[in-house]
N, C-alpha and C positions, 0 to 999 in steps of 0.2 A: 835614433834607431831607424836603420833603411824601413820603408816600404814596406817589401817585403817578409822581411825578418818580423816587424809588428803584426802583419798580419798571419805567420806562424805561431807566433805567441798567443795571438788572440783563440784563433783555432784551439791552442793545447791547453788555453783555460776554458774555453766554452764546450769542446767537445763530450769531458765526462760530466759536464749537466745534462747537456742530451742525454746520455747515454742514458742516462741512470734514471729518467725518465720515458725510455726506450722508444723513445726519438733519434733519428737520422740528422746530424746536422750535412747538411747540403752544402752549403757555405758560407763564408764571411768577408763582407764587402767591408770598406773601410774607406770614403773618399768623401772631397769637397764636393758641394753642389749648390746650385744657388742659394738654398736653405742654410748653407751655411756645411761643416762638416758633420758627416750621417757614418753609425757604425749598425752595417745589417747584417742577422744571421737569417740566415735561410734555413728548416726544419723541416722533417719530413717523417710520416708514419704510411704504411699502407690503405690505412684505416682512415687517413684524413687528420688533419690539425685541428685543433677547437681553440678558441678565444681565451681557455683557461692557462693550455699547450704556453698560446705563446708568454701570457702573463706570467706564467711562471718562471719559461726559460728568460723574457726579461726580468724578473725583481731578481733573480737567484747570480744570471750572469753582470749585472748591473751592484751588486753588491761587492761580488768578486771582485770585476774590474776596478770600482774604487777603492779597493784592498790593497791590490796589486802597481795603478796610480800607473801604467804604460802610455798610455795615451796622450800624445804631446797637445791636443786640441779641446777646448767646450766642443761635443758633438751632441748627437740625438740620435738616441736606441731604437731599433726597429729589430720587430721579427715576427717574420709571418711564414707560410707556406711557398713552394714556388710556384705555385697558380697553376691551370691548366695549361695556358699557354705560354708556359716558359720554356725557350730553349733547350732544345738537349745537345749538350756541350763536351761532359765530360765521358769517360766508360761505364762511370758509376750512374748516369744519366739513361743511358741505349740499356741498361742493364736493372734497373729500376722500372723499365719501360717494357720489358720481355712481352711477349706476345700481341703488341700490341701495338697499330697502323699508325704509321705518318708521314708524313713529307716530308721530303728530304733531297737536299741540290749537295753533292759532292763531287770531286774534281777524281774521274779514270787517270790512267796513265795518257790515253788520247782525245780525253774528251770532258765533258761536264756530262752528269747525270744529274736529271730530275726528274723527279717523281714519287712514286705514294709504295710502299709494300709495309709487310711487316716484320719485326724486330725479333731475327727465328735465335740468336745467339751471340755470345756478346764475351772472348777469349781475349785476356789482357786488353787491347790496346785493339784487338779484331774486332768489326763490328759484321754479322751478316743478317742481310735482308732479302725477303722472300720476295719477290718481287713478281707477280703472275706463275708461269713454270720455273722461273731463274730465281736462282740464289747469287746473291751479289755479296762479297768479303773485300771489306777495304779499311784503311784504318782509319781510327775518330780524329785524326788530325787532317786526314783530307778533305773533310766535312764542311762543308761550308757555313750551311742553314740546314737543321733540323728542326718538326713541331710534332705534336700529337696530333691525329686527324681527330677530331671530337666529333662524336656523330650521336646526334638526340632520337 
């Protein structure tokens, strides 16, 4: 099975566990690394993950999986939150993120921009940032680097 296509599948069995725990799955990594092969979901709630969060979505999706037996490797389960400072990648990322500062370098039609505003709206595939008086609308695929600005 491509790539790809496994990591679809993996997605459409681990999805309605999140769900149904009313968890956001975020995503699902699936690749060699020195360790050897690692299969990570990424989960998400507004509220915060807890240690229980992940132990459950692994024993519940770790059961599945050996049900279903897709996996052409011995890997090693992981699942945890995407931290604070994880990229913001996809729309569902800028949008998860609404109101709220970061930096960010994305490529104008004539130029790079970088710099810091906030995350006023977030329209399919549109991202716009408020940026001092300017609002800036560009799409998430011009993006180069995005972060949370975390401020204590």
């Amino acid at each position: 099975m491509a790539q790809s296509m496994l990591l679809d599948r993996l997605y459409e069995i681990i999805k309605p566990i999140t769900a149904d725990h009313g968890l956001e799955l975020v995503e699902v990594q699936y690749r060699q690394e020195e360790s050897g092969w690692v299969l990570r979901i990424i989960i998400h709630r507004p509220e915060g993950i807890s240690v229980d969060d992940c132990a459950r979505v692994s024993r519940e999706s770790a059961h599945l999986l050996d049900v279903e037996d897709i996996i052409p490797h011995k890997y090693h389960l992981e699942v945890s939150s995407p931290g604070l400072d994880r990229p913001l990648v996809t729309p569902r990322d800028f949008e998860r993120n609404l109101g709220k500062k970061i930096k960010i370098t994305f490529a104008r039609p004539d130029d790079l921009f970088i710099g810091q505003g906030i995350i006023e709206k977030v329209h399919g595939d549109l991202i716009t940032l408020k940026s001092g008086d300017e609002s800036l609308t560009f799409p998430c695929d011009k993006v180069k680097k995005a972060k949370l600005l975390i401020e204590f």
